[in-house]
N, C-alpha and C positions, 0 to 999 in steps of 0.2 A: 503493500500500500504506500511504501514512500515514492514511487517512481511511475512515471506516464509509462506503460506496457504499449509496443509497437510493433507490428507483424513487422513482416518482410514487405508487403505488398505495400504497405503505409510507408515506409521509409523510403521506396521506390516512388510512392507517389508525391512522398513530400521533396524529392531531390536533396533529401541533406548530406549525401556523400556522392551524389554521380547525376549528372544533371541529364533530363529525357531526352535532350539534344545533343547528348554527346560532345561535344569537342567544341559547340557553338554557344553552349550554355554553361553556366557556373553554379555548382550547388551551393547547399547552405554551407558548407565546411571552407567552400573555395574563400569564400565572404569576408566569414569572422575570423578565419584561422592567424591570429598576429602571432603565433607563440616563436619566442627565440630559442627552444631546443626541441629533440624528437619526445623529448619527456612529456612538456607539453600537450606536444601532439597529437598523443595518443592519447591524457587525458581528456581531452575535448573529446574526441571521439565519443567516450564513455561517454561522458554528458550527454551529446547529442543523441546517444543510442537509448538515455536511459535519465530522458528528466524528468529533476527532482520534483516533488510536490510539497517540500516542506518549506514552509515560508521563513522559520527562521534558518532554516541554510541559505536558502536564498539573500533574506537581507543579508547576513553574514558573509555571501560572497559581493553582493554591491558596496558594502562599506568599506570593501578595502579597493574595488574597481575607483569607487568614489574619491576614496582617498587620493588616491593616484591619479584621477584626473586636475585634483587640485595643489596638486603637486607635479608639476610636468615633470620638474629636471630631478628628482626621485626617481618618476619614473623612468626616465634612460638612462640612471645608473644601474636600474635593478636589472631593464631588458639587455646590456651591458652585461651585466657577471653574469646571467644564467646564459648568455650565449658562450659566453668563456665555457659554461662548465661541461656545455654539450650533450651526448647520450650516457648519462652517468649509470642508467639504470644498464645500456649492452657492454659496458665495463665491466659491470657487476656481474652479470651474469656469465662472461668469461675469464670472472677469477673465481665463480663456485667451481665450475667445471675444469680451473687448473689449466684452461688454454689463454691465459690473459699472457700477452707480447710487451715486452719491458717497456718499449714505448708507450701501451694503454697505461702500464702502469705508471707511468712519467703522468700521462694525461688526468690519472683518476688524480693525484698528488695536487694538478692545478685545481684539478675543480672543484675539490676538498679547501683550495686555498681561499675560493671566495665566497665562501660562507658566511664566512666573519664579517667582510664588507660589506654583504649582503643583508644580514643583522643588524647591521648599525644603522645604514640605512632607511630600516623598515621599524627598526623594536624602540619603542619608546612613542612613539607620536600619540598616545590616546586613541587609539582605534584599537579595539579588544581581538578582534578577527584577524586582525596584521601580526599582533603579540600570540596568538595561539598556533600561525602558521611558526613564527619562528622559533617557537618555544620545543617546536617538534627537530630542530637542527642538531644534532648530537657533534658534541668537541673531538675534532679526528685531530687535534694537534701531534699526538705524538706518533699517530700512525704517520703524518706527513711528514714530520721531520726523521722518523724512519725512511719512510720512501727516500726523500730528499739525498739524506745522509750514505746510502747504498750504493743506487744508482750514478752510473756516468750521467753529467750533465748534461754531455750528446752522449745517449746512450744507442747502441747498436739496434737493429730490429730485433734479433733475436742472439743468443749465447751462442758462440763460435762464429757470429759473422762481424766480432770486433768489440771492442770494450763496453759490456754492460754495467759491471761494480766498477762503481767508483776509486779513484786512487785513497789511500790511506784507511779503508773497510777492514782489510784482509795482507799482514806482513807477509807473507809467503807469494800472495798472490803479486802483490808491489815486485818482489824480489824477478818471480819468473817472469814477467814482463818486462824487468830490465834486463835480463837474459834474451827473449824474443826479440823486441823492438831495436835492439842494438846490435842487431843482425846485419848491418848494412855497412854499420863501419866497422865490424869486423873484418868482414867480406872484402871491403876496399883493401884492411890492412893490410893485409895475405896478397890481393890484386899487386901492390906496391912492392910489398917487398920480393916478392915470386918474378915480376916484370926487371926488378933491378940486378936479380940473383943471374936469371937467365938472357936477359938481355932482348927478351921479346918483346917488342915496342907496342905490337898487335894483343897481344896476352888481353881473355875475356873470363869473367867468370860468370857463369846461367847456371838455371835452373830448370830442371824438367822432370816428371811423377816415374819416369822412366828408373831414373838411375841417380837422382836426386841433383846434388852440385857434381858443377865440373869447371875444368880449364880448359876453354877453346882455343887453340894453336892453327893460325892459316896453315898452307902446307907449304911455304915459303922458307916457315921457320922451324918446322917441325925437327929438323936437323941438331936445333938446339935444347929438345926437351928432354930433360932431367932422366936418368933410368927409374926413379923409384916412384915417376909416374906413373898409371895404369891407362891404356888407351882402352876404354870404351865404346864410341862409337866414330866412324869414318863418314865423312860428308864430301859434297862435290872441292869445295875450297880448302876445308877447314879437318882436324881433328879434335876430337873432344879427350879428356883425361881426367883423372880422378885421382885422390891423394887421401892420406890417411887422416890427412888432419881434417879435409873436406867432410870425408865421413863421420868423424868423431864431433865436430861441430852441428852435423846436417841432426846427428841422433842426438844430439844436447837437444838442439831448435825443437824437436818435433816431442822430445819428451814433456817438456816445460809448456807445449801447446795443448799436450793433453791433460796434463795436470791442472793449466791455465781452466781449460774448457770442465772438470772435475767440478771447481773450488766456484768457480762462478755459480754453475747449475748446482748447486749445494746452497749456496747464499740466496740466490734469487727464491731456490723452491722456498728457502725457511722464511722469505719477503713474502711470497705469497700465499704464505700458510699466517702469517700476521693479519694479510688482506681479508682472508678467508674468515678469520675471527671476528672480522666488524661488520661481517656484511649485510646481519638482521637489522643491525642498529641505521645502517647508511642510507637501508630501502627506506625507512622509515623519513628520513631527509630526503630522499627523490620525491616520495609521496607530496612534501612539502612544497619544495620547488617547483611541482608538476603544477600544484594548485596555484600558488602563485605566477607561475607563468603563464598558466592561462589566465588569470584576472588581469596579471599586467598588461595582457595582449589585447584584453577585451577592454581597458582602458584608450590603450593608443587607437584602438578601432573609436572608442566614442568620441574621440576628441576631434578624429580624422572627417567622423561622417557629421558629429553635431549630435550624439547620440544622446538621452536625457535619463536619469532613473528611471523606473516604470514605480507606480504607487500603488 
């Protein structure tokens, strides 16, 4: 009994989500829809699928519409952070399931961040219905300064395609990273001194899944290369070769990458087993947001069209 009951055929005839003209007409959702995230969005839906008949919901959602209309520049701060904060709720639902991507989780950390601003904004004016949305916001402070604190600042899309934990999280992890990443002027070192030992002006050193590192030698020079080389493989210009120290460094590089890739996926799962813990509490702040999004949205609509309370 709290809700207008509507068939299928009623909703069809009323066009509030698909207008009878297809593509030339606009339904009722096309209209009023102002919301700044899909949170929003979807609450409106509900509404539209299933309105209320309680009057004091109703005044309770006008008084904070109300609010807001008398408050312009409120309200573009509010339509402001909740676009910041996005689809918080398909965040959520891919850190229950354990497939949430360090980036989302970068993203859920922003949109947790403007809550606060969000609150200040809206809590305190004398309007009971404003103070009862916010009151529903739950303090993720320290889950954010977790996030924050973990995570690379540019963190990777995902573990093994580039720095996800943060620098100074994890001593070990710090250590085997200056091990990997300083792989290049190692490399050079060895280029240098190997170029001066033998006098090979051309001297290259690559890399290939084949056979790992090597020393490429044109075949000009080949005349000069060391015996305790190993040729590997034979090209039209060039010879390739391999050394002991090549190998002993190539099997440092690749241990330290895996142990890198270990110590990551280890921190991140125990990060998203944190997330995991807040997550009844956060739906309850989407809920929040949702409803206020839509009001904020159905404000910027009244102001746009001249729209007036109903009595």
């Amino acid at each position: 009994g709290k809700y207008v009951w509507m068939d299928r055929f009623t909703v069809n005839n009323l066009e509030l989500f698909q207008s009878a003209m297809g593509g030339e007409g606009s339904a009722l959702i096309d209209v009023i829809d102002k919301c700044s995230s899909p949170m929003g969005a979807r609450l409106l839906r509900q509404w539209l699928s299933m309105p209320v008949m309680e009057l004091g919901e109703l005044e309770s959602r006008y008084d904070v519409v109300g609010h807001f209309v008398e408050h312009a520049d409120e309200l573009g701060q509010v339509r402001e952070r909740i676009g910041e904060i996005g689809d918080l709720e398909r965040v959520l639902s891919r850190a229950a399931t354990g497939k949430i991507l360090p980036k989302e989780v970068a993203r859920l950390a922003n949109s947790l961040r403007q809550l606060e601003p969000i609150g200040r904004i809206c809590g305190g004016k004398g309007v009971k219905a404003l103070d009862e949305i916010i009151a529903q916001f739950v303090n993720c402070d320290d889950l954010i300064e977790r996030i924050e604190f973990t995570l690379d600042r540019d963190t990777a899309a995902q573990i093994g395609k580039g720095n996800v934990i943060g620098g100074g999280v994890d001593a070990e992890l710090d250590e085997l990273r200056s091990i990997s990443q300083g792989g290049k002027q190692y490399l050079d070192s060895i280029l240098k001194r190997e170029t001066e030992r033998t006098e090979i002006s051309s001297l290259k050193i690559g890399y290939n899944n084949v056979f790992g590192y090597y020393l490429e030698v044109r075949n000009s020079a080949k005349d000069k290369v060391p015996q305790e080389w190993i040729r590997k493989q034979t090209l039209v210009n060039a010879e390739r070769y391999i050394t002991e120290e090549l190998k002993e460094y190539e099997s440092k590089i690749l241990s330290a990458e895996e142990r890198i890739y270990e110590i990551e996926s280890r921190i991140y799962q125990s990060l998203v087993y944190a997330i995991q813990d807040r997550i009844r509490e956060i739906q309850y702040t989407c809920l929040a947001l949702s409803r206020l999004d839509v009001l904020s949205g159905f404000a910027a609509l009244a102001i746009e069209r001249k729209y007036c309370r109903p009595e």
